[in-house]
C-alpha positions as CSV (number, residue, x, y, z in Angstrom):
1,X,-23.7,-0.5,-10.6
2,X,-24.5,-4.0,-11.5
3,X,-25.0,-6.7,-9.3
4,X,-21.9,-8.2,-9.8
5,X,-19.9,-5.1,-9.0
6,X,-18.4,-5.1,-12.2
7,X,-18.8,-1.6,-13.1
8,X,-16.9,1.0,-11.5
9,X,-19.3,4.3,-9.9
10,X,-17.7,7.7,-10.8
11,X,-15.5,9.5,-7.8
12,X,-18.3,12.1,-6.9
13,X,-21.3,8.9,-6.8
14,X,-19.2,6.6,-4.7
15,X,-18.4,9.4,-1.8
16,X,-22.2,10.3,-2.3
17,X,-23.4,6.6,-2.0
18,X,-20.8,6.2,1.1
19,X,-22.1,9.7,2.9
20,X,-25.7,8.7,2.6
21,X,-24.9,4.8,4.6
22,X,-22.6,6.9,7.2
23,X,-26.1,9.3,7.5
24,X,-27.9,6.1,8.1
25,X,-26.1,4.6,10.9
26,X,-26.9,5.5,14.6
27,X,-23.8,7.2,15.9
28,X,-23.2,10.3,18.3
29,X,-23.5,13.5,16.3
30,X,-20.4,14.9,16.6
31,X,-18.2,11.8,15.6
32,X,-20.8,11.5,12.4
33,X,-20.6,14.8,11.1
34,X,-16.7,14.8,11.4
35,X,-16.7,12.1,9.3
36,X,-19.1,13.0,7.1
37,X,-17.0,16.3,6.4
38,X,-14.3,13.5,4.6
39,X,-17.5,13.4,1.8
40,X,-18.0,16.5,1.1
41,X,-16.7,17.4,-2.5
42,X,-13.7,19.1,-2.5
43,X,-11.1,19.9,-5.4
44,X,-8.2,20.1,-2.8
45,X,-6.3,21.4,0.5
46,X,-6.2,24.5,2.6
47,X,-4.6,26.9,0.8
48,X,-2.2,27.5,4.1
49,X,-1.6,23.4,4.1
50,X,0.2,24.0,0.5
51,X,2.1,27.3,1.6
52,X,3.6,25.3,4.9
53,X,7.1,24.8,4.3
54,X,7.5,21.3,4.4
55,X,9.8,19.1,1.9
56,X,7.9,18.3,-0.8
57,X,7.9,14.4,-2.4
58,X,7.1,13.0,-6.0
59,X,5.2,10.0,-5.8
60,X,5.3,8.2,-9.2
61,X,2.7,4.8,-9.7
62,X,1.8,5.9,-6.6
63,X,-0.5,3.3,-6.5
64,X,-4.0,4.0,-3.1
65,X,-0.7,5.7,-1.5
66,X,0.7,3.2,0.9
67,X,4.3,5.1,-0.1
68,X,3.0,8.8,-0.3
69,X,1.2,7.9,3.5
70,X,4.3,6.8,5.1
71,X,6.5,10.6,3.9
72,X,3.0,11.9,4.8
73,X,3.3,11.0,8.6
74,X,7.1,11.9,8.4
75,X,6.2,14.8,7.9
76,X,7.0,15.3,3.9
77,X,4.4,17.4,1.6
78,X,3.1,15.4,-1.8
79,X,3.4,17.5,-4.6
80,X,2.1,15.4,-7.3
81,X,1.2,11.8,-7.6
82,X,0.8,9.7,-10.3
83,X,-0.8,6.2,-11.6
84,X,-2.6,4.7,-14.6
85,X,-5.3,2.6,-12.2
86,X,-8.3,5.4,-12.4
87,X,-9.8,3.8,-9.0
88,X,-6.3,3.8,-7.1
89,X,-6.0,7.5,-8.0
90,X,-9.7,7.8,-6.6
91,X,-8.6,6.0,-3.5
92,X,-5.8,8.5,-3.5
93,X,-7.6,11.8,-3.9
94,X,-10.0,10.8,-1.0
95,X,-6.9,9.7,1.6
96,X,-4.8,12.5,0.7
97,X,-7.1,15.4,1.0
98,X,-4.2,18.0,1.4
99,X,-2.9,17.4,-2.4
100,X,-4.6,19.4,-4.6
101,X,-6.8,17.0,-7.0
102,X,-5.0,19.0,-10.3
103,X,-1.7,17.2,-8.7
104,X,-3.3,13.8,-8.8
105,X,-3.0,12.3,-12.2
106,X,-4.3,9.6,-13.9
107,X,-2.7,8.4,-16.9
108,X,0.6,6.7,-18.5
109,X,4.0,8.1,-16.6
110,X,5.8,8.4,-19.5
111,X,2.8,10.1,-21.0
112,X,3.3,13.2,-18.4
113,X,6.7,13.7,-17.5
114,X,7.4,16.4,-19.6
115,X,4.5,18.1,-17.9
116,X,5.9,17.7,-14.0
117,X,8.5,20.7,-14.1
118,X,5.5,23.0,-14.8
119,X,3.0,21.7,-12.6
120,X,5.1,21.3,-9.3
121,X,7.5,23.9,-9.7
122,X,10.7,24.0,-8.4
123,X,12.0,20.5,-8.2
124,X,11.1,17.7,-5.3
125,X,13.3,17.2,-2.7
126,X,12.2,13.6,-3.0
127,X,11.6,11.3,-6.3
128,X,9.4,8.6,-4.6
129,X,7.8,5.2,-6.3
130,X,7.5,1.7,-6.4
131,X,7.1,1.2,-10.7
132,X,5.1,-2.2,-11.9
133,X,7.9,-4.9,-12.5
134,X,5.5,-8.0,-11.6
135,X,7.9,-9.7,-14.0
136,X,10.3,-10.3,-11.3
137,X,8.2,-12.1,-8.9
138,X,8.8,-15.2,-7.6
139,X,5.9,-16.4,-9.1
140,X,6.2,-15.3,-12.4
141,X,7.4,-17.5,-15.2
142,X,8.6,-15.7,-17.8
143,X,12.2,-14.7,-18.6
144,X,12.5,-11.2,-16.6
145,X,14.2,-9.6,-20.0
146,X,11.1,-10.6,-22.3
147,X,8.7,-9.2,-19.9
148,X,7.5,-5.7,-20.8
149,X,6.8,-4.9,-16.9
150,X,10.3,-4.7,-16.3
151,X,11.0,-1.7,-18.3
152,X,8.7,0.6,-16.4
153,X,12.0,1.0,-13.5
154,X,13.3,3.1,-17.0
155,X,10.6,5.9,-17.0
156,X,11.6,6.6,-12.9
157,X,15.1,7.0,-14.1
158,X,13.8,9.2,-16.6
159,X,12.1,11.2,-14.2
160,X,15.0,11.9,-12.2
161,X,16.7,13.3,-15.5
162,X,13.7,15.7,-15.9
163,X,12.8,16.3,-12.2
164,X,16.6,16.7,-10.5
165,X,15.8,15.3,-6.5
166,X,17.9,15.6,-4.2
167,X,17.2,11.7,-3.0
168,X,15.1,9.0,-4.6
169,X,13.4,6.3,-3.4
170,X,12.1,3.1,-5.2
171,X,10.8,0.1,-3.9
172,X,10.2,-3.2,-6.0
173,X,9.7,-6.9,-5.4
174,X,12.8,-9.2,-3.8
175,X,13.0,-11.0,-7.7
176,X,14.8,-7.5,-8.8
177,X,17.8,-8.6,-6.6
178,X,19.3,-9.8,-9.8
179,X,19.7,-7.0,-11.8
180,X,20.2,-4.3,-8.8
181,X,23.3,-3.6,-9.5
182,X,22.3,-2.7,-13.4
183,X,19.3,-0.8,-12.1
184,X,22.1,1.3,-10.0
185,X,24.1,1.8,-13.2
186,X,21.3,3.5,-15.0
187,X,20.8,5.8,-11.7
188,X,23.9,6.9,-11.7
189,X,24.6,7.3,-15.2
190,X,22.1,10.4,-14.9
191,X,23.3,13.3,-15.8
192,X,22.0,16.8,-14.9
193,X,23.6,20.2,-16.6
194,X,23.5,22.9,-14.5
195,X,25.1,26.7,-15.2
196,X,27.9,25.6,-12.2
197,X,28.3,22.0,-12.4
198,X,27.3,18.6,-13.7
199,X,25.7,16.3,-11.2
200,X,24.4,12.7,-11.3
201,X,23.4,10.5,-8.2
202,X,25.1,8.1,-6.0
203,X,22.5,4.3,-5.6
204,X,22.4,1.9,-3.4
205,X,20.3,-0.8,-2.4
206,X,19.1,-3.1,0.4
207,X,16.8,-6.3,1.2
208,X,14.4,-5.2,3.7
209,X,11.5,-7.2,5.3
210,X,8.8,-5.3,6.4
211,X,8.0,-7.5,9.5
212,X,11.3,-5.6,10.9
213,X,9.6,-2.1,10.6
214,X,6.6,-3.4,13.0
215,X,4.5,-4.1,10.0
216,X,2.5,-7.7,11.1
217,X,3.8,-9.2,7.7
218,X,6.5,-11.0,6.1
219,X,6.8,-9.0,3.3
220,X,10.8,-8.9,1.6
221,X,11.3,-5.7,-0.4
222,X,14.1,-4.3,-2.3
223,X,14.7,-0.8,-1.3
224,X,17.3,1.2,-3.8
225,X,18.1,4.6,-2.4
226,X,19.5,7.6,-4.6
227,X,21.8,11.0,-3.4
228,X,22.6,13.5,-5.7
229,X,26.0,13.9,-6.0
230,X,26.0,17.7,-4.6
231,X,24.4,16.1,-1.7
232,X,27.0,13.6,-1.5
233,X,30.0,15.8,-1.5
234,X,29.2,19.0,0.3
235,X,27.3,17.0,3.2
236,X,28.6,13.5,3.5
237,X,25.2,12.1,2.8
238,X,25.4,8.7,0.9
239,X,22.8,6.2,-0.2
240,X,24.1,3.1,1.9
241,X,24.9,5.7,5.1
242,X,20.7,6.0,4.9
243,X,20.3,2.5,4.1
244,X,22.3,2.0,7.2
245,X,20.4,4.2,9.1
246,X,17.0,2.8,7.9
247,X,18.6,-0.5,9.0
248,X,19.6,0.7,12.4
249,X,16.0,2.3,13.3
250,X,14.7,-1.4,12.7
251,X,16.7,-2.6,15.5
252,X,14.3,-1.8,18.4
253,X,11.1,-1.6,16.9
254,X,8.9,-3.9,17.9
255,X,7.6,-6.9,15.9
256,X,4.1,-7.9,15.8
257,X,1.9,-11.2,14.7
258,X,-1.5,-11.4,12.4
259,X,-3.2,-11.8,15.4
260,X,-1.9,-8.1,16.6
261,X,-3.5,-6.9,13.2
262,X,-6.8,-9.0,13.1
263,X,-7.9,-7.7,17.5
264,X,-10.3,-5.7,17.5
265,X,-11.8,-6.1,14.5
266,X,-15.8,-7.5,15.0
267,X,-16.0,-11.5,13.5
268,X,-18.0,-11.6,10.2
269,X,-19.7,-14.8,8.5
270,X,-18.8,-15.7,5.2
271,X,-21.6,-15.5,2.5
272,X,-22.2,-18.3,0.3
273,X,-23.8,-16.6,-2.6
274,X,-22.5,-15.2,-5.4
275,X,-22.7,-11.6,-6.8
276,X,-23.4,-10.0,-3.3
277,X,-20.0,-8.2,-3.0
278,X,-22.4,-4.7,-3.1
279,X,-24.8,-6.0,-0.5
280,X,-23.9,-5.0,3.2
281,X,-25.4,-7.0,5.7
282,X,-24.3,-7.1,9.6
283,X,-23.2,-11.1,9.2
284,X,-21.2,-10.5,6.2
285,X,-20.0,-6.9,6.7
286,X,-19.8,-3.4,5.1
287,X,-17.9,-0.8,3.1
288,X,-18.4,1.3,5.7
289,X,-19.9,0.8,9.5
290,X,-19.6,2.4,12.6
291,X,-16.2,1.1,14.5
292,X,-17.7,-0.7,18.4
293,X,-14.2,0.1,19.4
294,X,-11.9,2.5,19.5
295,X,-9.2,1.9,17.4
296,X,-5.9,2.6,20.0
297,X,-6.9,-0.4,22.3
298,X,-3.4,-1.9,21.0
299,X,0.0,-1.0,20.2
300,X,-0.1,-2.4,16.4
301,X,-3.4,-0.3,16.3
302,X,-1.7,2.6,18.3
303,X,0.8,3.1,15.8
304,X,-1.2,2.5,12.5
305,X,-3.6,4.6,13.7
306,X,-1.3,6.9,15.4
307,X,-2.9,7.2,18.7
308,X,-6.4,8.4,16.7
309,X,-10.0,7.1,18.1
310,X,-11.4,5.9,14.8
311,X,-15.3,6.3,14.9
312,X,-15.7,4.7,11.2
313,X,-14.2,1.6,9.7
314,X,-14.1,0.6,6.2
315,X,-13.5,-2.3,3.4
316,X,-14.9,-4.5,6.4
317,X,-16.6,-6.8,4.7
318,X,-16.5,-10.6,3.5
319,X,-15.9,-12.1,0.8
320,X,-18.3,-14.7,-0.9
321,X,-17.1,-18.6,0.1
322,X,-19.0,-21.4,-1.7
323,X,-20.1,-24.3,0.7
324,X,-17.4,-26.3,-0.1
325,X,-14.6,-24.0,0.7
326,X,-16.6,-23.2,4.0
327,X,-16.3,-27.0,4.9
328,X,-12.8,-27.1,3.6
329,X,-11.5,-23.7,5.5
330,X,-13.4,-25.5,8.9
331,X,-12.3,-28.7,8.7
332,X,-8.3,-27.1,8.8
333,X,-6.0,-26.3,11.3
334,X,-3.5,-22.8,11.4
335,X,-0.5,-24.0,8.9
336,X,-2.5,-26.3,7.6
337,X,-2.1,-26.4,4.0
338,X,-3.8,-28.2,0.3
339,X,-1.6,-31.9,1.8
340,X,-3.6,-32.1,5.3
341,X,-5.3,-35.4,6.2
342,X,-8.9,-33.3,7.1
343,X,-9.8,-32.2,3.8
344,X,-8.2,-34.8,1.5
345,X,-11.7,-36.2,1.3
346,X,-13.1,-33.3,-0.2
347,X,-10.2,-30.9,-1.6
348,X,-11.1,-30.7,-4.9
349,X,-7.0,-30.1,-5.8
350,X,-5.8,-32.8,-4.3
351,X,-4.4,-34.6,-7.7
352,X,-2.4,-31.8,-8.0
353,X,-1.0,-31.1,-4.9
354,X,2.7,-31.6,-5.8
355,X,2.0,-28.0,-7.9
356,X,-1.0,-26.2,-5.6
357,X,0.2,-27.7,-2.6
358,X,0.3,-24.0,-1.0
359,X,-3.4,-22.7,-3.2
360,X,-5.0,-23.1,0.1
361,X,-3.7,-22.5,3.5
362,X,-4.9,-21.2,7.1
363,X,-2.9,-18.2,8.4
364,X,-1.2,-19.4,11.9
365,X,-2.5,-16.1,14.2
366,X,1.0,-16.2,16.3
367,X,2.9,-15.5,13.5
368,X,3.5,-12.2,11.1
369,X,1.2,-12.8,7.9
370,X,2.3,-14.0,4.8
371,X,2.8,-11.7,2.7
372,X,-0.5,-10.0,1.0
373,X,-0.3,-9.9,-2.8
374,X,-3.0,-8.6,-5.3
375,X,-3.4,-11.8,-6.2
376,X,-6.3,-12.0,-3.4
377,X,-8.2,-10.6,-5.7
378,X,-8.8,-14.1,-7.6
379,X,-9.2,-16.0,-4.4
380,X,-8.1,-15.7,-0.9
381,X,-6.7,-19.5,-0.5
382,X,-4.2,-19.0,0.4
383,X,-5.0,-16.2,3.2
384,X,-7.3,-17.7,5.4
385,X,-8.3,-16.3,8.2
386,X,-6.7,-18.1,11.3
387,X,-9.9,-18.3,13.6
388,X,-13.0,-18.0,11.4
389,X,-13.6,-20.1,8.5
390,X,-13.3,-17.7,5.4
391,X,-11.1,-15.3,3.8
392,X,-9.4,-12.5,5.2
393,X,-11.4,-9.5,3.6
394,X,-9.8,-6.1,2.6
395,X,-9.8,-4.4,5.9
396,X,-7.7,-7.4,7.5
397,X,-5.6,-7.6,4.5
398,X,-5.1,-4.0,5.0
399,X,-4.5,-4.5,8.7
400,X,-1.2,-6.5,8.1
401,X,-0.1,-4.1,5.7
402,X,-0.3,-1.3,8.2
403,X,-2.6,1.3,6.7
404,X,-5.0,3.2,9.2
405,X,-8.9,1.8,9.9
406,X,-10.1,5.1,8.5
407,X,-8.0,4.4,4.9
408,X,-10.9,3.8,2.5
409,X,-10.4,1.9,-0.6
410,X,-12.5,2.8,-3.6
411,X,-13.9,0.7,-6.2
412,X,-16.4,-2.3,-6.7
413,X,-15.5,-4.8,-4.0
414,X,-12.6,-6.8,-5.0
415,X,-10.4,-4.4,-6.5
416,X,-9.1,-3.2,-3.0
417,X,-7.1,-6.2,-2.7
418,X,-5.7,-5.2,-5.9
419,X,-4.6,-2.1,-4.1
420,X,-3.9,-3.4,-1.0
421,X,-1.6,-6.4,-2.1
422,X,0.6,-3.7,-4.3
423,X,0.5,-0.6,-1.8
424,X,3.9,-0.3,0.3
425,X,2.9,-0.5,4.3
426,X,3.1,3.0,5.3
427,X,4.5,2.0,8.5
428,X,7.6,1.0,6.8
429,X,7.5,4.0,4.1
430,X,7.3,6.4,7.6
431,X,10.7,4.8,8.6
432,X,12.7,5.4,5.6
433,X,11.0,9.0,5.1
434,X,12.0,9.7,8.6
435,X,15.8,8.6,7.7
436,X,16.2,11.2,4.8
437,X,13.4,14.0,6.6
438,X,16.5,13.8,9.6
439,X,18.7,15.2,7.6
440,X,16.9,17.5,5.7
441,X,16.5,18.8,9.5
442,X,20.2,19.2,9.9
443,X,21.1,20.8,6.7
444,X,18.3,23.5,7.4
């Protein structure tokens, strides 16, 4: 790989480059060699993993599995996944060692649908997905209806038509609001011929926030919810009767700040060179390093690890910050943002602050986080860290999304936030898998 991180190691060299730093760090030997068994080359589960009867789910631009994670922990079985981002489908494989690699595949959606029926079988309980539609952010410009993106939603329908669930599940971005009830047209205008009946599907959707699901985020999602129409009429079982359920599980969960995801977590120093993003050094961090603690000392950690000691931690590392933005970050205050008196001096934006007001801002700890895009990518700005003057790297970003210490993201440095700021926060894909795995429960 080049200095600059720019070129992307195959699967096989990354887990070999990682096993070789884990062999290099003083740990206990038992904790080491149980992690080192997550390196050793493997094309897929326990044969007696596949054969347990569990419901099985489709998870289509499945993204690093932030979705498939959540009806993982709820106890659902992925029976194929599916993206066009080679290193998300690396960080994938490596998370989800109980799907068979042959089930994890890279390429175009609409490239492979035809090809699902024969490599899962007997259709999904469970058509599961959050498809691209960046067009309908809030911070994208163009007309929604000119922008390619937005067509993507089409190929899930599509799968439904090929597939047959008996529920689906997409998420998307809050900017979809305004054509939700279009989207839930084309749903239920699917039609599926069967030697007794013809059925189609029932939608639905809601405005969910995954700060109410105990994710340490402000994060608004739109969540549309499918039944199959069989469903619907022998058992009752409608998409707003989940919604509602999802929405009542909410109620008592407990809420939790930035500062709940960033304990625990060892302070890092920023480095001010360029092209080091490959480099791990005990100041700036490292892919991987031992963890000095546990990993359950709290209850955000308690339930995003679920209950687990964590021996390892990964993606903690940060990010390069030039000297300027290291005086800039410093000289600010938590909520501080591009129009503060401190840095007006020296913030090199300042002329257009009407526009990038917002391009920089410090994080307030005793609040949930903004919400994490893949934006951070490009810069972190506008995600500063609330107590130390820098960025917040990919483990913290992944901290407020609620994925597990132990979740490694693969791929030259930056491209975790890529994959982070897209994912959905498994905590809050565990709470709506847990609505529709309850009543699978009761109609078995």
């Amino acid at each position: 790989m080049s200095s600059k991180g720019n070129r992307r190691r195959s699967y096989d060299d990354e887990l070999a480059a990682l096993r070789n730093k884990i062999e290099t760090i003083p740990a206990p030997t038992r904790g080491r060699n149980r992690e080192l068994s997550r390196f050793t080359p493997a094309s897929g589960p326990n044969p007696s993993d596949i054969d347990a009867p569990r419901p099985t789910v489709v998870d289509l631009f499945c993204g690093a599995g932030g979705l498939s994670l959540g009806f993982t922990q709820a106890g659902f079985r992925i029976s194929l996944a599916c993206d066009l981002d080679a290193v998300a489908c690396d960080t994938f494989r490596f998370n989800h060692p109980d799907v068979e690699h042959s089930r994890i595949i890279t390429g175009d959606v609409r490239e492979h649908l035809s090809l699902f029926p024969q490599i899962i079988g007997e259709g999904p309980d469970v058509l599961a997905g959050g498809p691209p539609c960046q067009g309908f952010s809030h911070v994208n410009q163009r007309s929604p209806k000119d922008d390619p993106r937005n067509a993507l939603y089409r190929d899930f329908v599509r799968a439904a038509e090929i597939l047959h669930p008996k529920f689906i599940v997409m998420e998307n971005v809050r900017g979809m609001t305004r054509i939700a009830d279009a989207v839930c047209r084309d749903f239920e205008s699917v039609s599926i011929t069967t030697a007794e009946q013809t059925l189609s599907y029932k939608a639905s959707y809601h405005l969910f926030n995954a700060y109410d699901f105990g994710v340490a985020q402000n994060r608004q999602r739109l969540i549309f919810i499918c039944v199959r129409t069989d469903i619907v009429d022998s058992d009752g079982v409608t998409p707003e009767l989940l919604l509602r359920h999802i929405a009542i599980s909410c109620e008592n969960r407990s809420q939790y700040t930035l500062a709940d995801a960033l304990d625990y977590l060892r302070p890092l120093e920023a480095p001010h060179k360029m092209h080091v993003g490959e480099i791990d050094t005990p100041e700036w961090g490292g892919k991987v390093e031992l963890n000095p603690y546990k990993g359950n000392e709290s209850p955000y950690l308690r339930q995003i690890n679920l209950e687990r000691t964590i021996p390892y931690i990964y993606n903690h590392k940060a990010r390069y910050c030039s000297e300027l933005n290291h005086e800039i970050y410093s000289l600010m205050k938590q909520g501080d943002d591009g129009t503060c008196h401190s840095i007006s001096n020296i913030f090199p934006y300042k002329h257009r602050n009407r526009i990038f007001k917002d391009k920089y801002f410090r994080l307030f700890a005793d609040r949930p986080c903004r919400t994490i895009t893949a934006h951070l990518r490009s810069d972190c700005h506008s995600h500063i860290h609330p107590t130390q003057p820098r960025g917040l790297n990919p483990r913290e970003a992944a901290r407020a999304q609620s994925f597990p210490d132990d979740y490694l993201f693969m791929g030259p440095y930056l491209i975790p936030y890529i994959h982070i700021g897209n994912a959905v926060p498994p905590v809050m894909g565990r709470v709506i898998a847990s609505s529709i795995m309850n009543y699978l429960k009761r109609s078995n």
